[in-house]
C-alpha positions as CSV (number, residue, x, y, z in Angstrom):
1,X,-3.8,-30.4,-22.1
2,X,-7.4,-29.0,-21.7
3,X,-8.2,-31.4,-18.9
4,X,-5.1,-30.8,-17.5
5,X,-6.0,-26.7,-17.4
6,X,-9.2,-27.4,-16.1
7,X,-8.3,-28.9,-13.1
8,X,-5.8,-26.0,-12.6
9,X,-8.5,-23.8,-12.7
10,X,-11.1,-26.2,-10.3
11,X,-8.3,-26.3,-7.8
12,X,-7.3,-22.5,-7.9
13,X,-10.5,-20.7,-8.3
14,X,-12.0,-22.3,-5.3
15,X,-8.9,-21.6,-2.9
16,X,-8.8,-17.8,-4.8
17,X,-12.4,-16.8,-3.7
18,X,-12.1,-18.7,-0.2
19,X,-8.5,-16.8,0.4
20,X,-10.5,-13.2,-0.8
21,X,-13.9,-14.4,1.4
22,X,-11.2,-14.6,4.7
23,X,-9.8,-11.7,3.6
24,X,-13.3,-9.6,3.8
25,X,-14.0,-11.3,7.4
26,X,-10.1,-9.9,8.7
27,X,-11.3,-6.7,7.0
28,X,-14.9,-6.6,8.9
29,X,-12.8,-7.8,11.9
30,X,-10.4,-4.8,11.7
31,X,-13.0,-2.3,11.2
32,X,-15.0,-3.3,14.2
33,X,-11.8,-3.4,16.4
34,X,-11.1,0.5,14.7
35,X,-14.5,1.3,15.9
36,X,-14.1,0.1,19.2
37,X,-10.7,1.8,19.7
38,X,-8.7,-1.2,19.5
39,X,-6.2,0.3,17.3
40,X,-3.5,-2.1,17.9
41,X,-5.1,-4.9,16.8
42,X,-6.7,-3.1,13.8
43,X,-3.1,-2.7,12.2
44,X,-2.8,-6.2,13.2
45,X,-5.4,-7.3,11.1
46,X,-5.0,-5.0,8.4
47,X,-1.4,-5.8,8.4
48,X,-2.3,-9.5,8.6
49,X,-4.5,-8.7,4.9
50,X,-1.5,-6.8,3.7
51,X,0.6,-9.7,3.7
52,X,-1.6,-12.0,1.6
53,X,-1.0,-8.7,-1.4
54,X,-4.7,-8.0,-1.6
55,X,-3.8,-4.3,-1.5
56,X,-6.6,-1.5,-1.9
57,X,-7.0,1.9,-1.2
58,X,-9.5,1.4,1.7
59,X,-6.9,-1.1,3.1
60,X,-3.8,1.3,2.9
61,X,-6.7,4.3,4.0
62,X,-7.5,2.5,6.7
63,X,-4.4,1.5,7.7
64,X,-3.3,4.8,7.8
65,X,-6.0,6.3,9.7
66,X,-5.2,3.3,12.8
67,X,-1.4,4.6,13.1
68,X,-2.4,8.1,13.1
69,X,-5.0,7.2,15.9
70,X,-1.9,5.7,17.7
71,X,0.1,8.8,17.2
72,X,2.9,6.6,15.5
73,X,3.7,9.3,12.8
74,X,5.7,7.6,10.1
75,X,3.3,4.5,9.5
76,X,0.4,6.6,9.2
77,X,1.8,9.4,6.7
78,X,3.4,6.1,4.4
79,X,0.1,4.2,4.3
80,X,-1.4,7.8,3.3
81,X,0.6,7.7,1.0
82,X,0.7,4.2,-0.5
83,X,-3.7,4.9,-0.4
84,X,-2.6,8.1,-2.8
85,X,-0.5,5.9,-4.9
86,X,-4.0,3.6,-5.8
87,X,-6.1,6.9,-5.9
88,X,-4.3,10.2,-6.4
89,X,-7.5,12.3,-6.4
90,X,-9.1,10.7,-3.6
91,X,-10.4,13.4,-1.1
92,X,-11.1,11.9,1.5
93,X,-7.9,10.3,1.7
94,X,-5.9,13.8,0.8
95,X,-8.3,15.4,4.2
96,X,-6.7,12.7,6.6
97,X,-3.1,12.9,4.9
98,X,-3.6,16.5,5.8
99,X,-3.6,16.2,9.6
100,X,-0.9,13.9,9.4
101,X,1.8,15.9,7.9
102,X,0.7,18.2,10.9
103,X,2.1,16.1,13.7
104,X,6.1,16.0,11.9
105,X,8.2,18.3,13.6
106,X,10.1,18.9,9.8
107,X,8.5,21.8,8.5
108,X,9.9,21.9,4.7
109,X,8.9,24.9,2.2
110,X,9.6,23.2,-1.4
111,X,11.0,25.0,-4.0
112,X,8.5,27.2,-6.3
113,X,7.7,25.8,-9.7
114,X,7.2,27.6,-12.6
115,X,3.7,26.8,-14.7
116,X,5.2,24.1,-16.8
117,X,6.1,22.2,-14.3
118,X,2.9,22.4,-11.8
119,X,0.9,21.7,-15.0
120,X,3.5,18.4,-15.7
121,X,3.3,17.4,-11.8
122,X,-0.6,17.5,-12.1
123,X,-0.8,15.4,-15.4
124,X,1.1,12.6,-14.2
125,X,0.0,12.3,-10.9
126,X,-4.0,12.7,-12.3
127,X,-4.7,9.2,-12.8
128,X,-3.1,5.6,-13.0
129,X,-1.2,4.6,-16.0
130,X,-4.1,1.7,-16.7
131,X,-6.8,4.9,-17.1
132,X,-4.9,6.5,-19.4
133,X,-4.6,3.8,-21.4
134,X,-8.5,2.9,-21.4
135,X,-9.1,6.3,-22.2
136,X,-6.7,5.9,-25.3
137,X,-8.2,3.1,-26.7
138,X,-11.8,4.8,-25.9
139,X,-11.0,7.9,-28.0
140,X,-9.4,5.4,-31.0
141,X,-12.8,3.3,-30.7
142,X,-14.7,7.3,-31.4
143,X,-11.7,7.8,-34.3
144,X,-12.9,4.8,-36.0
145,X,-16.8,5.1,-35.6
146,X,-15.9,9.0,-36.9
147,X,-13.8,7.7,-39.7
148,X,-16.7,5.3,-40.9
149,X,-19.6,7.4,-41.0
150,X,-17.1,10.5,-42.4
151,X,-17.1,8.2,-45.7
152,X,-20.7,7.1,-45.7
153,X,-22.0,10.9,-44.9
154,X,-23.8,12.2,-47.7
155,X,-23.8,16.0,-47.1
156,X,-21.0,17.8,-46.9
157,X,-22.1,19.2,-43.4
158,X,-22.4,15.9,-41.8
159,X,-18.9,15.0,-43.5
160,X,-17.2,18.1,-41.7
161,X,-18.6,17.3,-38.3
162,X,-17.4,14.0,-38.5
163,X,-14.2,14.8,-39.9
164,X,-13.6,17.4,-36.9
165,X,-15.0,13.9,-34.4
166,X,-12.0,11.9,-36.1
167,X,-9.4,14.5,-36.0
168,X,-9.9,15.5,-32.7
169,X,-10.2,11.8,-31.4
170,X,-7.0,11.0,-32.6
171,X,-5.2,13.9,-31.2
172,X,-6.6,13.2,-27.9
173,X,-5.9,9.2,-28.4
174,X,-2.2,10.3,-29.1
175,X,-2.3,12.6,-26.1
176,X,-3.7,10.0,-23.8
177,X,-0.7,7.6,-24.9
178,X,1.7,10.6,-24.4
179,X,0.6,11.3,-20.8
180,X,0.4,7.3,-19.9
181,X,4.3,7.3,-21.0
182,X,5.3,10.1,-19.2
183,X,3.4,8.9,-16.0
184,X,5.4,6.0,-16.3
185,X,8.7,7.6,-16.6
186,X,8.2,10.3,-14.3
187,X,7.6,7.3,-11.1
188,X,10.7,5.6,-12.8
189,X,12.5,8.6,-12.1
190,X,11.1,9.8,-9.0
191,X,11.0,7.1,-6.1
192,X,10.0,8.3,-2.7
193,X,10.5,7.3,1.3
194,X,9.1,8.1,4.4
195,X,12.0,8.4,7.1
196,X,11.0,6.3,10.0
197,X,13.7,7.1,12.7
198,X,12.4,9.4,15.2
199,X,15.5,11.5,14.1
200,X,18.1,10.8,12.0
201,X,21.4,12.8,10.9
202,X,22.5,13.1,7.1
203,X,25.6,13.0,6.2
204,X,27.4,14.8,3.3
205,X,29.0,11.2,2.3
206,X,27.6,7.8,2.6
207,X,29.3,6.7,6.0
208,X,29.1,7.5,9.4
209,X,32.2,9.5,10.0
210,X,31.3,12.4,7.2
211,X,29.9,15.7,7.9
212,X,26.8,15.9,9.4
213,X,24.6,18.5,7.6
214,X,21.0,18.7,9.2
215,X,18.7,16.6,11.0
216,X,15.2,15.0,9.5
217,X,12.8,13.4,11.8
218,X,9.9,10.6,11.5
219,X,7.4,11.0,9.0
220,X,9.4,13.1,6.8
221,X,8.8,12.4,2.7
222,X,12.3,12.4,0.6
223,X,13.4,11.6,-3.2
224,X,16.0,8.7,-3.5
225,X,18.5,9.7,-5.6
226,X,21.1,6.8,-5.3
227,X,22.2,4.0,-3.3
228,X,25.8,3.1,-1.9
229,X,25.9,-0.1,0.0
230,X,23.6,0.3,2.7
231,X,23.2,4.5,2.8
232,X,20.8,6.1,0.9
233,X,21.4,9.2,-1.1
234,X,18.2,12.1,-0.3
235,X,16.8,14.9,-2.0
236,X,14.0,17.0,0.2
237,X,11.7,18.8,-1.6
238,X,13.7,22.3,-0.7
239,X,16.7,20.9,-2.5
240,X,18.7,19.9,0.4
241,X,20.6,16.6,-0.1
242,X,23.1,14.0,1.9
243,X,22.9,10.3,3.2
244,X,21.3,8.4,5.4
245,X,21.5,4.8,6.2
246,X,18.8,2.7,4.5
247,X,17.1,1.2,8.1
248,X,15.8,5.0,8.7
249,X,13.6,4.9,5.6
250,X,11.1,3.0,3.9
251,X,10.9,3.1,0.4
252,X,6.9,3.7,-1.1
């Protein structure tokens, strides 16, 4: 069984490192052609990386940044957006995504929010799921160092510091797991698409002979609600719903 795993692993790890070494000359390749104003084949290339699922936010950034220098609208704001998925802080990143949503011709004012839910919205969408959870088990890792030298402490000062260190770790431990498990459930709940037809009617029912209620155009960022056959059920950030067939958007 051992010799049988190592060979696994003599044949795999060689054809993992040569696939990622290819990958960074397609990369190099790209970028030059982006420098050079070959835009086309710099989505081909990056595209061309996309496929093999070596995803990263330089990739997506990248990416992103070709389309827009191609004016093609909807490719560049999802790729922006699939970057912000990876790294929702990233500035540089948010800058570019900026001038994007510029060039749609939907100009949407979203509903206010009141103060619970801007704070809730900027604790989920803060950091990844995986950070929160390394931070968790950081904070135990000080609960227990706190814990221990709590019990060895021999003055009654050094015992309150560390039973403060303790306390406070674990309540920022349990917070941690709290905010990983709502970041969770909060994307479960709230999947988003880019529409990609240059403009597209929606419907008040999921067919083509319903009312037709407004008109959305490329580049435009909705909530999927639900999903009858092949129409799509959308929420825009106003509040406006209704249907659209599910070729016109791209889910993120």
């Amino acid at each position: 069984m051992k010799k049988l795993i190592f060979s696994l692993l003599y044949v795999f790890i060689p054809l993992f490192v040569l696939g990622q070494q290819q990958n960074d000359i397609v990369f190099s390749q790209a970028n030059e052609a982006y420098n050079k104003g070959d835009y086309n084949k710099s989505v081909e290339l990056y595209k061309s990386i996309e496929k093999t699922g070596n995803a990263s936010v330089n990739l997506y950034f990248n990416l992103a940044n070709s389309y827009y220098k191609l004016q093609k609208i909807a490719p560049s704001i999802y790729y922006y957006e699939k970057a912000l998925q990876l790294a929702p802080g990233n500035k540089e990143v948010l800058a570019n995504y900026t001038f994007a949503k510029n060039m749609r011709i939907d100009k949407i004012d979203p509903l206010p929010k009141g103060f619970l839910s801007r704070l809730y919205t900027k604790l989920v969408s803060m950091f990844k799921v995986d950070t929160w959870a390394w931070l968790s088990v950081v904070f135990i890792f000080l609960f227990a160092v706190c814990f221990v030298v709590f019990y060895r402490a021999v003055s009654s000062q050094q015992r309150k510091v560390f039973f403060a260190g303790w306390t406070f770790s674990i309540v920022l431990s349990a917070f941690c797991v709290l905010v990983a498990f709502l970041t969770v459930t909060n994307k479960k709940n709230n999947r988003y698409a880019i529409i990609f037809a240059k403009e597209i009617k929606i419907q008040s029912e999921p067919n083509s002979r319903s009312e037709k209620l407004y008109t959305l155009h490329e580049g435009t960022k909705v909530k999927l609600l639900e999903a009858v056959d092949d129409w799509r059920k959308v929420k825009l950030s106003d509040g406006k719903v209704g249907w659209l067939p599910q070729k016109e958007v791209k889910a993120l």
